[in-house]
C-alpha positions as CSV (number, residue, x, y, z in Angstrom):
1,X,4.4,-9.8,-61.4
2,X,3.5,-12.7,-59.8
3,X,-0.7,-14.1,-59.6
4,X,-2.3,-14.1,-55.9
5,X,-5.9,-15.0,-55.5
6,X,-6.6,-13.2,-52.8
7,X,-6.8,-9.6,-52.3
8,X,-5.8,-7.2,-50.0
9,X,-9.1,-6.3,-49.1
10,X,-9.9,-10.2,-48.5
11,X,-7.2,-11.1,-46.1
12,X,-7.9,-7.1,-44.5
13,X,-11.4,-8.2,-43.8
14,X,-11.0,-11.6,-42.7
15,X,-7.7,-10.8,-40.5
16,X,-9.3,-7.7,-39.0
17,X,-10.9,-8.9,-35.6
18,X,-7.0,-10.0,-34.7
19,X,-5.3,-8.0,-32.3
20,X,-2.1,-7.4,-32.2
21,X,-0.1,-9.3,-29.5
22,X,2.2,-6.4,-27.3
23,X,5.1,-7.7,-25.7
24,X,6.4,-5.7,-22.6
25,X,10.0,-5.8,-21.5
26,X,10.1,-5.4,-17.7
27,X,11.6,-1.9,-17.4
28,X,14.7,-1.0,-14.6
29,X,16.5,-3.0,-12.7
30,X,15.6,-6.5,-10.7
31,X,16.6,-7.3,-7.1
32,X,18.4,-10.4,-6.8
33,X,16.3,-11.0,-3.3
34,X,14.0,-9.5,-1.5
35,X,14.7,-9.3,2.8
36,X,11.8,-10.1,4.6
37,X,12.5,-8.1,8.0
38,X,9.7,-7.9,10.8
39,X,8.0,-4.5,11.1
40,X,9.3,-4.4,14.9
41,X,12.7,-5.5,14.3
42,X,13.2,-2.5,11.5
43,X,15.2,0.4,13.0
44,X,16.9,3.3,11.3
45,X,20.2,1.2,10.8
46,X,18.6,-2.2,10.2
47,X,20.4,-1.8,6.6
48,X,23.4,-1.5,7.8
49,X,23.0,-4.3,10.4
50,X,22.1,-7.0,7.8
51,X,25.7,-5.8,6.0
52,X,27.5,-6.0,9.2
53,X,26.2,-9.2,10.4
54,X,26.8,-11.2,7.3
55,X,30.1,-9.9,7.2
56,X,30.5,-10.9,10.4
57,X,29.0,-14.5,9.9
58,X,31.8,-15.4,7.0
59,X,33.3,-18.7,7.8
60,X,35.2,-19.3,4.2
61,X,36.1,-23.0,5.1
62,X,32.1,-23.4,5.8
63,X,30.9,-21.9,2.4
64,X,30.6,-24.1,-0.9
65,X,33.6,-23.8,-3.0
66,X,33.7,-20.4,-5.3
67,X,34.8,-19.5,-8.9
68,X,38.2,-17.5,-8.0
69,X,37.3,-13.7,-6.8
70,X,33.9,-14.7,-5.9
71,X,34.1,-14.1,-1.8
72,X,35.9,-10.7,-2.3
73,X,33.2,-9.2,-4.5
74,X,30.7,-11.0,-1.9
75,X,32.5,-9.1,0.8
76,X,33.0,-5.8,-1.1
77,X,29.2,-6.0,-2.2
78,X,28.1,-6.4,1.5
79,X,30.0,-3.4,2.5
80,X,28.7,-1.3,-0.2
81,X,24.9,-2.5,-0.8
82,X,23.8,-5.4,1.6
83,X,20.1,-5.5,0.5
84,X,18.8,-4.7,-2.8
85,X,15.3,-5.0,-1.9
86,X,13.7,-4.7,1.6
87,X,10.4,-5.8,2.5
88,X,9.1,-4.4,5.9
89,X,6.9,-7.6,7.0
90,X,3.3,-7.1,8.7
91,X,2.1,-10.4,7.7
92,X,3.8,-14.1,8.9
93,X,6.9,-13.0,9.9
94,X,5.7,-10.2,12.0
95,X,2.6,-12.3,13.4
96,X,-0.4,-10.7,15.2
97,X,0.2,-8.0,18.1
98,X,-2.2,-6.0,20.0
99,X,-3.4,-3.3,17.3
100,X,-1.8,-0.1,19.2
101,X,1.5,-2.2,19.0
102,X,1.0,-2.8,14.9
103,X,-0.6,1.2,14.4
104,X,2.8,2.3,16.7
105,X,4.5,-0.2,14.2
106,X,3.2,1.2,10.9
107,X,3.8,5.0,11.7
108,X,7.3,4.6,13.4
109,X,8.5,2.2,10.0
110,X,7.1,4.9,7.5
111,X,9.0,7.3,9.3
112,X,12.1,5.4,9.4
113,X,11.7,4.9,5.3
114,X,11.1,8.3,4.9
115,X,14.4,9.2,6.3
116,X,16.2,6.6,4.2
117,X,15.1,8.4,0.9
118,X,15.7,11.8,2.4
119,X,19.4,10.8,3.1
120,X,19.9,8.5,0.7
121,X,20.6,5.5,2.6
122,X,17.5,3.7,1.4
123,X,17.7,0.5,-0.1
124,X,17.4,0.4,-4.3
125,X,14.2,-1.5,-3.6
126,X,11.5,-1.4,-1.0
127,X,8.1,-1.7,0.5
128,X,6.3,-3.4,2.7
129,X,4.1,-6.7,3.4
130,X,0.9,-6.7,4.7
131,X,-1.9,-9.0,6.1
132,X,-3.8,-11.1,3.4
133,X,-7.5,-11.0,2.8
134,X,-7.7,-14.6,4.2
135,X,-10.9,-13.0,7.1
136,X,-12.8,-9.7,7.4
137,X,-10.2,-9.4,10.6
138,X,-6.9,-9.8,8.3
139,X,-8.5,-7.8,5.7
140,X,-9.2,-4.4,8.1
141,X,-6.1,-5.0,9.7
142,X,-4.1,-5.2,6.8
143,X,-5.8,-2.0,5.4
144,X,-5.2,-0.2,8.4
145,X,-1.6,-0.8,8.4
146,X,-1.2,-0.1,4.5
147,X,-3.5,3.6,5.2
148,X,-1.2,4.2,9.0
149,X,1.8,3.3,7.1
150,X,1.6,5.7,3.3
151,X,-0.4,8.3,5.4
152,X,2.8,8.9,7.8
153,X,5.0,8.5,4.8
154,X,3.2,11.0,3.2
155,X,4.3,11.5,-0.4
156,X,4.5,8.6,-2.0
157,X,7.6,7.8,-3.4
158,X,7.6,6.1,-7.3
159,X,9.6,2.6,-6.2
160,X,7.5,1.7,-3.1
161,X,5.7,-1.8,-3.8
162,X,3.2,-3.5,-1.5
163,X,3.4,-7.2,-0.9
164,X,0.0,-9.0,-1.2
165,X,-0.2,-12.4,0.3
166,X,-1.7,-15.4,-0.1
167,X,-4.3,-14.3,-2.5
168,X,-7.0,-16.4,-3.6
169,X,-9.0,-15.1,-6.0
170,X,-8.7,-12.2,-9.0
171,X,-11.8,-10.8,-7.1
172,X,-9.8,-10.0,-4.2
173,X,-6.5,-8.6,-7.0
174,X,-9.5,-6.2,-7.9
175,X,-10.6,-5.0,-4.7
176,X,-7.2,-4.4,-4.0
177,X,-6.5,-2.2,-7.0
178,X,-9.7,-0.1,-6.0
179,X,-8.5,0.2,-2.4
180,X,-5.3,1.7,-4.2
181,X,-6.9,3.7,-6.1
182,X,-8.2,5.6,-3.3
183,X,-5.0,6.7,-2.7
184,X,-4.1,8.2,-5.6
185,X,-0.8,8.2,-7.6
186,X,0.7,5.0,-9.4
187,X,0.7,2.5,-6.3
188,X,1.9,-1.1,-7.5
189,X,1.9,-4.2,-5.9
190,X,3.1,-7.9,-6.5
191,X,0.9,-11.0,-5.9
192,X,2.2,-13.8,-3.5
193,X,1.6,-16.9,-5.2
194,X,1.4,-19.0,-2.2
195,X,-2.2,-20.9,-2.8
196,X,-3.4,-23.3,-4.6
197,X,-5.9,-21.6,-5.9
198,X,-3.3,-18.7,-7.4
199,X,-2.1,-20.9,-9.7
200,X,-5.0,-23.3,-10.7
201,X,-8.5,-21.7,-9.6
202,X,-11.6,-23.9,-8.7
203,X,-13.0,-24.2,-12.5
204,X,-9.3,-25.7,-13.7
205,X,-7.9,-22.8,-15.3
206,X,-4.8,-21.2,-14.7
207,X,-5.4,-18.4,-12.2
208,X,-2.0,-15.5,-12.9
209,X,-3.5,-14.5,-16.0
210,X,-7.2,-13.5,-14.6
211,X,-4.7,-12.1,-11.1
212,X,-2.8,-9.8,-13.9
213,X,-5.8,-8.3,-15.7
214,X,-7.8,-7.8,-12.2
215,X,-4.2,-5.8,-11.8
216,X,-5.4,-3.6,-14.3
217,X,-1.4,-2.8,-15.0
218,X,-0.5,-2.3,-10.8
219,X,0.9,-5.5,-10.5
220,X,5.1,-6.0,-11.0
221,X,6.0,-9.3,-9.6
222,X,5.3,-12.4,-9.0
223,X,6.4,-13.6,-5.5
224,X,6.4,-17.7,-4.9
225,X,5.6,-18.5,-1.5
226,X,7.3,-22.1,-0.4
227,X,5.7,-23.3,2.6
228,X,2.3,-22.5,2.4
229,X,2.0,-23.6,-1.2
230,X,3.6,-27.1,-0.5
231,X,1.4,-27.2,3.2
232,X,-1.6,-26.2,0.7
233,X,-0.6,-29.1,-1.5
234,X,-0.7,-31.5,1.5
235,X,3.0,-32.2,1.9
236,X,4.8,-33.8,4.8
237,X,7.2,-30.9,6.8
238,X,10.2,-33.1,5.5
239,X,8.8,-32.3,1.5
240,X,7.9,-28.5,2.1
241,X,11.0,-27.1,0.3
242,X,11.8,-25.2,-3.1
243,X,13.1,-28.0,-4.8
244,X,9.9,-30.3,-4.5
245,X,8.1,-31.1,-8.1
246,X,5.0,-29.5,-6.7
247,X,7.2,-25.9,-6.2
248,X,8.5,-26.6,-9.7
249,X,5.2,-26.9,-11.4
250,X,3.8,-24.0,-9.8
251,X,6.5,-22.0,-10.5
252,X,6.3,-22.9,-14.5
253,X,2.9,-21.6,-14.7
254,X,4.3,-18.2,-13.0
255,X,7.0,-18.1,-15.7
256,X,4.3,-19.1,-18.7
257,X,1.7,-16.9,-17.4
258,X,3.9,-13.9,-16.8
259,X,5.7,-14.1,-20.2
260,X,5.8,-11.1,-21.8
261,X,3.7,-8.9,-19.3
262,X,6.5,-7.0,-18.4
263,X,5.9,-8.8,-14.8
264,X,9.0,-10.0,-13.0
265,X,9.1,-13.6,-11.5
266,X,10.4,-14.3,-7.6
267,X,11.3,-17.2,-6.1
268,X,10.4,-17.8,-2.3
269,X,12.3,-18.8,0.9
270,X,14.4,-21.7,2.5
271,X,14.1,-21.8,6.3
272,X,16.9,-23.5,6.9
273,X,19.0,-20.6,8.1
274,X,23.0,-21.0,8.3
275,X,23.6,-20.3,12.2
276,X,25.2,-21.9,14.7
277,X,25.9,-25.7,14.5
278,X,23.6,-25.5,11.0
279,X,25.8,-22.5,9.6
280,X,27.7,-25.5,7.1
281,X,24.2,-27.0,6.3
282,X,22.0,-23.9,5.8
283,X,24.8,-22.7,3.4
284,X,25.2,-25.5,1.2
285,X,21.0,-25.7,1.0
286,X,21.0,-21.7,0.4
287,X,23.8,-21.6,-2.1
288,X,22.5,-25.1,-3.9
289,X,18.6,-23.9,-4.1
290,X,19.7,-20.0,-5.2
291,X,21.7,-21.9,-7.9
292,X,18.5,-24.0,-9.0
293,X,16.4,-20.7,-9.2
294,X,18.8,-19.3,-11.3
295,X,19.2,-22.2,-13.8
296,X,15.1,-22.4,-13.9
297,X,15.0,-18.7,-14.6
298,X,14.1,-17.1,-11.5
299,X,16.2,-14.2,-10.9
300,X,15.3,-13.3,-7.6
301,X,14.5,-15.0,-4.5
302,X,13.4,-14.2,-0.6
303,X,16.0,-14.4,2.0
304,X,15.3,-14.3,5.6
305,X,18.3,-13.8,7.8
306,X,21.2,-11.8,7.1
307,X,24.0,-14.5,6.4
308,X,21.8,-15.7,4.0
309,X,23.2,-12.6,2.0
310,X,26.7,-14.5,1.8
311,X,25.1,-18.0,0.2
312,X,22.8,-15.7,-2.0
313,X,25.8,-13.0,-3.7
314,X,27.7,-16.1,-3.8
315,X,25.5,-18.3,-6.0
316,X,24.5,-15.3,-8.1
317,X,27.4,-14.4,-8.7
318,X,29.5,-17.6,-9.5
319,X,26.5,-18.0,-12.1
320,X,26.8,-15.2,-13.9
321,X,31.0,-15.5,-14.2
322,X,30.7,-18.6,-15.2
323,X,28.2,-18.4,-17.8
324,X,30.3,-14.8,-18.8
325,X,32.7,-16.6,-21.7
326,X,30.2,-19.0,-23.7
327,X,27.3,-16.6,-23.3
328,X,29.2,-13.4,-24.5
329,X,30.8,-15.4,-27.6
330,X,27.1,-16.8,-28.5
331,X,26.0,-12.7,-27.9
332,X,28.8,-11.5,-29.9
333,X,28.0,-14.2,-32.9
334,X,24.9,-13.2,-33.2
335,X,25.1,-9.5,-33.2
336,X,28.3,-10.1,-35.8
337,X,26.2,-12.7,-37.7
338,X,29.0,-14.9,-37.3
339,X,28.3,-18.0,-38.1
340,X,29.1,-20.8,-35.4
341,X,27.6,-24.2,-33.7
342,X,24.8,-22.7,-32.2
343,X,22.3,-20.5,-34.8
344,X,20.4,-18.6,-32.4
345,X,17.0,-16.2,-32.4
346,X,16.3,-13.2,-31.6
347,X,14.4,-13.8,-28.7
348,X,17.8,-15.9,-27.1
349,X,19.8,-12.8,-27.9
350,X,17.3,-10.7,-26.0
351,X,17.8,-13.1,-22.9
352,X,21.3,-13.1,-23.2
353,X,21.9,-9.1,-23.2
354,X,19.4,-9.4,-19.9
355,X,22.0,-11.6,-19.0
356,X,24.9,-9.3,-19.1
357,X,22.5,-6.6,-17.9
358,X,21.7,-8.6,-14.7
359,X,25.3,-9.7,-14.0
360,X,26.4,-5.3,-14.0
361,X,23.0,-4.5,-12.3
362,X,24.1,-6.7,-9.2
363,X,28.0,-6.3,-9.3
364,X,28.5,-10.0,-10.4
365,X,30.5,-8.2,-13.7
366,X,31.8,-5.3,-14.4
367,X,30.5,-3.2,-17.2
368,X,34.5,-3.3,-18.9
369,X,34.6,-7.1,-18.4
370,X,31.3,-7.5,-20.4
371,X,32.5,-4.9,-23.1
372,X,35.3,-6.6,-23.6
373,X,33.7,-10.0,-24.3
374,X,30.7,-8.6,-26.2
375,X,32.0,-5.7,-27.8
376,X,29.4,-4.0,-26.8
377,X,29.1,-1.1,-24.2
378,X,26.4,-1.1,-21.6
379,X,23.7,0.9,-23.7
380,X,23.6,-1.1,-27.2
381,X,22.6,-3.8,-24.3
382,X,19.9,-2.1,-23.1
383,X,18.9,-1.7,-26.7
384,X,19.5,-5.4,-27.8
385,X,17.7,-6.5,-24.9
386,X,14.2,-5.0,-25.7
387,X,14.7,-4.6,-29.5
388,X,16.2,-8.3,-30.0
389,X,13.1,-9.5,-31.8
């Protein structure tokens, strides 16, 4: 036996006011974007329309060169499942109508959703954006359209999420919660972090982890907001884009803030849109800043016109083939305990079975491609990836 000088009842009394730290695993699968579509521009085929269109809108010689396959999975994904996640926008995008015109609105695009579901035609994603609570005139208007909108949907169904914009404060995060709480059921909602003040507040401290607990466990993403974060940050039009160090720095307090909360991370929007005499630009800037997002590890992103969805399946996709050979040998190492140049922990093997997960989720691989690199079939991934550590 070996000595100790302390007891078990020592260290059990002096380690006792410790809790213990619970990591969640976000749970189901992640959009690669979200569409932000105008509440009076949605109609029953709109989904359809966004496919159509950016088939429509291929110009290959005008796209960024691709890994080898890469345009016909683009094209057979946009046939198949044009948007993962659809946002029906009240807020920016939609702007400010007469309020019969935005109460017509709110009724007609519940009605259209409900429809969706009951033919199964709906989007795997959805949900809709409302007005912030920037006034007492946004806030009642917003509120109006959220009770018009679930009221004509009637019930509500488990994956709708409501967009909340350009929050300030985690006193307005708890307001909302109690607002949804009147309605009853398991409504969630993700924060836009489009403010200063969302990501540092007015004392100096970082602001997402006071928005998450206000949450009280409704809130599921974290949406970045480009423009009016880097207008809030004082930038010139010409530096207002996704790749600015001011976009970078608030998006590393997302990520460090969101670690581990089971809350999922979105990037936001480029507004240079690939159409007419721009179509070669806005690709290029699409494809290269979808690529960026996905290096800095943000999965998802906003996309605002429907040839956007060439530039987005196209960067997502080349990323994930191209990362399919060394990441799957590095996977495969570690689950065989081979031993090899990189020694890696279990938290990397976690992120590199979300990896494989991600690429199948979205169509970028196919679940035999990723077996045969790994070795492992689709379900010891799911495993791996929550049970890595």
């Amino acid at each position: 036996m070996y000595r100790t000088s302390l007891s078990p009842d020592d260290l059990a009394r002096v380690t006792a006011r410790l809790s213990t730290v619970e990591r969640k695993t976000p749970v189901g699968r992640q959009p690669v974007h979200t569409c932000y579509v105008p509440a009076g521009r949605i109609i029953g085929s709109t989904i359809d329309d966004w496919g159509r269109e950016a088939l429509e809108s291929i110009e290959e010689e005008l796209l960024p060169e691709l890994p080898e396959g890469v345009l016909d999975r683009v094209r057979a994904k946009l046939s198949r499942e044009p948007v993962e996640d659809l946002r029906i926008d009240f807020e920016d995008g939609y702007g400010a109508p007469e309020d019969d015109v935005e109460d017509m609105d709110a009724e007609s695009t519940a009605h259209i959703l409900a429809r969706w579901l009951e033919n199964g035609t709906a989007p795997p994603s959805y949900g809709l954006r409302i007005k912030s609570f920037d006034t007492k005139a946004l806030r009642e208007r917003g509120l109006r359209t959220l009770d018009i909108f679930l009221t004509a949907l009637g019930e509500i169904p488990p994956g709708l999420v409501i967009t909340f914009p350009k929050v300030t404060s985690a006193e307005q995060v708890e307001v909302f919660g109690e607002v949804l709480d009147l309605f009853g059921g398991d409504l969630r909602f993700e924060i836009q972090v489009e403010t200063t003040q969302s990501v540092v507040d007015g004392e100096g401290r970082l602001a997402v982890p006071r928005f998450l607990a206000a949450g009280r466990g409704r809130v599921t993403g974290l949406h970045f907001g480009t423009y009016d974060y880097t207008a809030g940050c004082g930038l010139s039009a010409a530096q207002q884009h996704l790749a600015h160090g001011a976009c970078d720095f608030a998006r590393h307090v997302m990520q460090v803030s969101a670690a581990g909360t089971g809350v999922r991370l979105s990037d936001g929007s480029t507004n240079v849109l690939p159409v007419g005499e721009n179509k070669r630009l806005g690709w290029q800037t699409h494809y290269a800043l979808t690529r960026r997002s996905l290096e800095h590890g943000f999965y998802q992103g906003w996309d605002l016109h429907p040839a956007q969805l060439v530039t987005r399946y196209a960067a997502v996709y080349a990323f994930y083939r191209e990362g399919l050979a060394a990441d799957a040998k590095r996977l495969k190492d570690y689950v065989e305990r081979v031993s090899g140049g990189v020694l890696d922990e279990p938290a990397t093997a976690e992120a590199l079975s979300s990896f494989f997960l991600r690429a199948v989720d979205c169509g970028a691989l196919d679940p035999s491609e990723v077996q045969v690199a790994t070795g492992l079939e689709e379900s010891a991934l799911r495993e791996l990836a929550t049970r890595a550590g």
